[in-house]
C-alpha positions in Angstrom: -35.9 8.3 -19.3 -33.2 7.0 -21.5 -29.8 5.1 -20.8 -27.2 7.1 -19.8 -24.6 7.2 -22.2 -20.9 6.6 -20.9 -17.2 7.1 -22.2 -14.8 5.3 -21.3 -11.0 6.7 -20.9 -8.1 4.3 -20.1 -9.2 0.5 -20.5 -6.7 -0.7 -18.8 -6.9 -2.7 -15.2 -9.3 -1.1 -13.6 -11.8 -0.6 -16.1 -12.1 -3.8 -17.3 -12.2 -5.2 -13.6 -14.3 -2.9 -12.0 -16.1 -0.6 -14.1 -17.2 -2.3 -17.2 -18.2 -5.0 -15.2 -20.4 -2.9 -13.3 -22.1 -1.1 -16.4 -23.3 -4.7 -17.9 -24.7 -5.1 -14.5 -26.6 -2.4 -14.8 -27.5 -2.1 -18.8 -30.8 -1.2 -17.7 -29.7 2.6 -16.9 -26.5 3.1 -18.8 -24.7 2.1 -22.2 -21.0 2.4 -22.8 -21.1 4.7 -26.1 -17.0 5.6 -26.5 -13.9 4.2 -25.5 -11.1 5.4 -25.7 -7.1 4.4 -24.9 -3.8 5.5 -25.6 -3.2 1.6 -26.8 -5.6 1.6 -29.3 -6.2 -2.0 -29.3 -7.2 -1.9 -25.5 -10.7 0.6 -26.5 -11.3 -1.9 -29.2 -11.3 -4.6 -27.0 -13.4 -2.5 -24.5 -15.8 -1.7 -27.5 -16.2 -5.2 -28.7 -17.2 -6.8 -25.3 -18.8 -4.3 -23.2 -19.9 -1.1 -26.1 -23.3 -0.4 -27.3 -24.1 -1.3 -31.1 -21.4 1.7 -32.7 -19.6 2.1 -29.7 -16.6 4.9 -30.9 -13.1 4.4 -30.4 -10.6 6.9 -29.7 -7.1 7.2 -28.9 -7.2 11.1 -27.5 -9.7 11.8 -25.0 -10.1 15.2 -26.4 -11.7 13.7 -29.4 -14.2 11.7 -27.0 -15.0 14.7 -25.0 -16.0 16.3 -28.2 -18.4 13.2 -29.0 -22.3 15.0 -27.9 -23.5 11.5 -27.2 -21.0 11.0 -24.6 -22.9 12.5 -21.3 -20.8 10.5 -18.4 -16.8 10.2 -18.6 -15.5 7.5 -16.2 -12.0 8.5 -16.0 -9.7 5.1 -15.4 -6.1 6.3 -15.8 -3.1 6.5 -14.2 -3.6 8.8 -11.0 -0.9 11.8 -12.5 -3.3 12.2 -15.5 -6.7 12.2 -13.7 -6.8 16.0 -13.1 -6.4 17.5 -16.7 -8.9 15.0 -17.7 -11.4 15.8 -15.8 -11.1 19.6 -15.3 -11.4 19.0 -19.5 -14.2 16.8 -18.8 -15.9 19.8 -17.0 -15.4 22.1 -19.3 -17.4 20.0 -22.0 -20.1 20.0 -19.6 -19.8 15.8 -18.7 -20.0 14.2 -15.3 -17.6 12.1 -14.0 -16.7 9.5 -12.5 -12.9 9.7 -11.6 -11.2 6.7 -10.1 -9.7 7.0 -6.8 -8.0 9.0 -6.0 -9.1 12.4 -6.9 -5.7 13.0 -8.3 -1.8 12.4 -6.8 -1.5 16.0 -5.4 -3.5 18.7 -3.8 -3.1 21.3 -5.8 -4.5 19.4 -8.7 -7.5 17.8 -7.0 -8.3 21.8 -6.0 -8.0 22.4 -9.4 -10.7 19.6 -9.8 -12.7 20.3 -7.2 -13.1 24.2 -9.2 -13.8 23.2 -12.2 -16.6 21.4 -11.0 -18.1 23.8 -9.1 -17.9 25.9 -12.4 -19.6 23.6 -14.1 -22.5 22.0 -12.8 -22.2 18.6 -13.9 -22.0 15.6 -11.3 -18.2 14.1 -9.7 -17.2 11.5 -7.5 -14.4 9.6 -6.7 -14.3 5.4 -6.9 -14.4 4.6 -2.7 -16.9 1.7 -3.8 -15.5 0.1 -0.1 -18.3 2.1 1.2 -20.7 0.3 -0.3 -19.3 -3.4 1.4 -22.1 -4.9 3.6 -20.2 -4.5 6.7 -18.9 -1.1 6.1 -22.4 0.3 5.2 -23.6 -1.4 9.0 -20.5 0.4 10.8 -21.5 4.1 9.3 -25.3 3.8 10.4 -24.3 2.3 13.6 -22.0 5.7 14.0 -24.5 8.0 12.9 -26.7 6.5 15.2 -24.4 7.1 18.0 -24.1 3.8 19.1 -19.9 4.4 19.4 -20.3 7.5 21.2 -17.4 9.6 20.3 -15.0 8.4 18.3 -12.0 9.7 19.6 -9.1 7.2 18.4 -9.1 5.2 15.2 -6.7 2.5 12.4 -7.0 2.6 8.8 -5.2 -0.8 7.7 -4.1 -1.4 4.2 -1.3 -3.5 5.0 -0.2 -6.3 2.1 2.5 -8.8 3.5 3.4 -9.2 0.0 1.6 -8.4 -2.9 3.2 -5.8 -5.3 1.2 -5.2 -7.9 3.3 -6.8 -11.3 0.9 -5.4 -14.0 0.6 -1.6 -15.1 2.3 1.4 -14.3 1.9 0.9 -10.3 5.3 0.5 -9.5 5.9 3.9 -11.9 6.1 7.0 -9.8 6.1 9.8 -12.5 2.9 8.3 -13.3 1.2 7.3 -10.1 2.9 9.6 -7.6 3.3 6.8 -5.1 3.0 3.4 -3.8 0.7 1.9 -1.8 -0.6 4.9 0.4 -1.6 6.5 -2.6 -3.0 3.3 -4.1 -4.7 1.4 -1.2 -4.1 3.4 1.6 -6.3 5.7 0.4 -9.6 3.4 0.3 -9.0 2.2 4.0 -8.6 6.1 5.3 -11.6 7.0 3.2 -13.8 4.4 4.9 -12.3 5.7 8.3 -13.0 9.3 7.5 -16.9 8.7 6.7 -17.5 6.5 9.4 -16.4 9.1 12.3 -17.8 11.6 9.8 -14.4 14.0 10.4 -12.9 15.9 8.1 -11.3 18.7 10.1 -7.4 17.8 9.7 -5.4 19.8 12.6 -1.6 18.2 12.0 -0.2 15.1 10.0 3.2 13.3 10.1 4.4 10.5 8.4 7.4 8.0 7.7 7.5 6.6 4.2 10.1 3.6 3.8 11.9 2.6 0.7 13.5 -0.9 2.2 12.2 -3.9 0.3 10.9 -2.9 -3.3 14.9 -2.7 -4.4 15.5 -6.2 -2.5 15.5 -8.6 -5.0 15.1 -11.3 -2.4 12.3 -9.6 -0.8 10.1 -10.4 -4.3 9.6 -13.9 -2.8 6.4 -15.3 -1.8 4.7 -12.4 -3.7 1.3 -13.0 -4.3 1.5 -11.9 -8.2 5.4 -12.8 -8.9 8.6 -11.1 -8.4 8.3 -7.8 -9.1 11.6 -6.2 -11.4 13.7 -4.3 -8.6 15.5 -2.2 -11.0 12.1 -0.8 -12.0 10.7 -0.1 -8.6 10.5 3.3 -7.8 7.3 4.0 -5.2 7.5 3.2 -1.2 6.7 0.0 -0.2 5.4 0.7 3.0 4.0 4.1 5.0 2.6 5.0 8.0 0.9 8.6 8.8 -0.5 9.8 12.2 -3.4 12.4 11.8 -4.9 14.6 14.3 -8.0 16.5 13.6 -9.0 19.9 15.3 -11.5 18.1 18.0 -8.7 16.1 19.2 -9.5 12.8 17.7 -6.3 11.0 16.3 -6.1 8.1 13.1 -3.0 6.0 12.5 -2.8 5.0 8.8 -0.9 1.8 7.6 -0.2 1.0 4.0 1.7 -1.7 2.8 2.2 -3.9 -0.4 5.5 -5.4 1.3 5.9 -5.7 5.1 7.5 -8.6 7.5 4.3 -8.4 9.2 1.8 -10.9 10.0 -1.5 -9.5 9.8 -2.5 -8.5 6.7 -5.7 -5.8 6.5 -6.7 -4.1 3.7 -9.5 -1.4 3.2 -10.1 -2.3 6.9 -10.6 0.0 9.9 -10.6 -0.1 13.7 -12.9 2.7 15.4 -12.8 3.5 19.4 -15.6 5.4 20.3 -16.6 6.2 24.4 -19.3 3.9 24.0 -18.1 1.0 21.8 -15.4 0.1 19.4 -15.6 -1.6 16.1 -13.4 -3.1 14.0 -14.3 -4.2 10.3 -11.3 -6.8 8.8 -10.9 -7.7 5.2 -7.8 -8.4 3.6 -5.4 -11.9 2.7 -5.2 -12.7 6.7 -9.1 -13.3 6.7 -11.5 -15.5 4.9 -13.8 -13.2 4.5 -14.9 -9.7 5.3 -16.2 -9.3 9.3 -17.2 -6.7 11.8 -17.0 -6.7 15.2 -18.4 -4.4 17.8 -17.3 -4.4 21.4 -18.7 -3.1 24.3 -19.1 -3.8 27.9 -22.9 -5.3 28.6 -24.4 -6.7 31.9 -21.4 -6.1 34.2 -18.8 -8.1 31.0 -16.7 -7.3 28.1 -18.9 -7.8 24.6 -18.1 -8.8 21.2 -20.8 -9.0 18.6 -20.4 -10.2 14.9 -23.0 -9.9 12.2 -25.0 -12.5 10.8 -23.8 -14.3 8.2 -27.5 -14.3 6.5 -28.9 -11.5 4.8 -27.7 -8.6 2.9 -28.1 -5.0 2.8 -30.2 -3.8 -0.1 -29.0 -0.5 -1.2 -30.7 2.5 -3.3 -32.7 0.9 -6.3 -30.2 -2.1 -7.3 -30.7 -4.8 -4.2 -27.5 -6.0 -2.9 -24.6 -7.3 -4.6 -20.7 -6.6 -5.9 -19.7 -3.3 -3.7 -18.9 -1.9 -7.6 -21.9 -2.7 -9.1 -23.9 -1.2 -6.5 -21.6 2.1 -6.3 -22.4 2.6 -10.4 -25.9 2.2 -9.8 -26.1 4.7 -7.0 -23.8 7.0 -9.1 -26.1 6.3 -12.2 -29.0 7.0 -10.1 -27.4 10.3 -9.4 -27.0 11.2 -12.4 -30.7 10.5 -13.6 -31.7 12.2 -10.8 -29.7 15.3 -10.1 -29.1 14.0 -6.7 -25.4 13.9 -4.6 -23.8 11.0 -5.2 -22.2 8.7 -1.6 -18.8 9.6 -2.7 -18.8 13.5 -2.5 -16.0 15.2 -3.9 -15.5 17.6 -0.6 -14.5 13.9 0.6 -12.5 13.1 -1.5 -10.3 16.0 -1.9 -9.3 15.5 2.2 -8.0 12.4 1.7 -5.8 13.5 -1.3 -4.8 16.1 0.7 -4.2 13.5 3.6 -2.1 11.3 1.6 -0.3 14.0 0.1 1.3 15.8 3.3 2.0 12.2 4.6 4.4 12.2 2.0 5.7 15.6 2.3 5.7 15.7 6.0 8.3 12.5 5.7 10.3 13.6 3.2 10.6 16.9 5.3 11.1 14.8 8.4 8.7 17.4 10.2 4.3 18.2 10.9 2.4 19.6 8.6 -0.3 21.9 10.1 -3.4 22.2 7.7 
């Protein structure tokens, strides 16, 4: 079986640190045959140090969709645009690989979520978190039961300060929010798989608007001072989230907060059995999970092992995405699902979405 043959849209950010990356990883199943960015000197770039021999370049991702060698479109734009590309995508019967998340609204990741169905081709979203060492122990040990029910759990993706300084992040016509949308989203996706629940009941939400606008409030950031006049996203939000069996998830998101504990794509799970906590983020030196439990008449806490991996699928262990392209690549070779369904996916957009609109209403949104 051949390479699989990829284009490229936006090569920007994410694609150069994530998803180009990944493909030279894994050159032994996939080639990166188009690129294609509304700078056109960014898909040159792309071309020139990641492209197969010939790689094309394209400034209108119509003109790459219409490229027959192009089989998987890995979608890397800003979040507002992700829906017409895709659905477009579909329609010229590629797979894709759309970077989280689905899209910035629910109405257009339903549209998404359609024209895949119509199509037939292969979709999921970029949650590589799933794929961390740590994370992938915490789901097996809740489908295992080992938790029990898991009636109360945290999603943490809560920056002290870092605001992103680069790109259009701080843009809200193009990214349709802040850091729930941006990283808020990875830590309730992680939370959402583990407790395997996707039956939302009710949401509410407070989004806050206090620091991005505070010139003062720039210091200490972890990338710079951000430009004030030009912020225009939330800089912090919180949503509560009850699903129909009862259970209940509080979601933080941050990229500026006077708080001390900073967790990021991190989740704390309390099940009638055990609780876990997983913690990654600037507060810790490196990723850890902790289960706890009562054992032998005394409270428990148990940590993994610092030696050994987790070998996943058919790539060994290693970078969460480089082994969330190969499983996707694998996927696609195979006509198999990929981790990340798009089912998934579509919840948490729809998640994150009535957090916004059931602050900006000041009232619950029932599902």
């Amino acid at each position: 079986m051949g390479k699989v043959r990829i284009g490229i849209v936006g090569c920007g950010g994410i694609a150069n640190q994530k998803h180009m990356p990944a493909m030279r990883s894994n050159s032994d199943l996939c080639e990166i045959v188009a690129a294609c960015d509304i700078i056109k000197e960014r898909a040159e770039k792309a071309a020139a140090e990641y492209g197969a021999p010939g790689c094309e370049i394209y400034e209108d991702y119509h003109d790459l969709l219409d490229n027959p060698d192009v089989e998987v479109v890995h979608i890397c734009t800003p979040n507002v645009s992700h829906s017409e590309i895709a659905i477009a995508a579909f329609e010229a019967k590629k797979h894709v690989y759309c970077e989280k998340p689905m899209s910035h609204s629910t109405t257009e990741a339903e549209k998404m979520v359609e024209a895949w169905k119509k199509s037939g081709m292969q979709f999921t979203v970029g949650y590589q978190n799933r794929f961390r060492a740590e994370v992938q122990n915490l789901h097996a040990a809740c489908e295992a039961g080992d938790l029990g029910e898991i009636y109360y759990a945290q999603a943490w993706a809560v920056r002290r300060r870092a605001v992103p300084t680069w790109g259009v992040f701080p843009n809200k016509a193009l990214q349709g929010g802040g850091p729930l949308i941006d990283i808020g989203t990875h830590a309730l996706d992680i939370t959402l798989w583990c407790m395997n629940n996707y039956d939302v009941d009710s949401i509410t939400g407070s989004v806050f608007y206090k620091l991005g606008n505070r010139k003062q409030a720039t210091e200490g950031n972890l990338f710079g001072p951000w430009d004030p006049e030009t912020y225009e996203v939330e800089d912090s939000a919180f949503g509560y989230i009850k699903m129909k069996n009862g259970a209940a998830i509080n979601l933080f998101a941050s990229w500026a907060l006077n708080y001390m504990d900073s967790r990021e794509a991190s989740t704390t799970l309390c099940g009638t059995r055990a609780g876990a906590e997983v913690h990654s983020g600037m507060s810790y030196p490196k990723n850890e999970l902790i289960y706890n439990r009562g054992r032998g008449g005394q409270l428990m806490e148990e940590k993994l092992s610092p030696v050994g991996g987790v070998a996943y699928f058919g790539g060994g262990s290693g970078e969460e995405g480089t082994v969330d392209n190969r499983q996707w690549l694998e996927a696609v070779r195979k006509g198999s699902s990929p981790l990340v369904r798009p089912e998934e996916a579509l919840v948490v957009t729809r998640i994150l979405d009535n957090i916004y609109k059931a602050a900006a209403d000041n009232r619950e949104v029932r599902f």
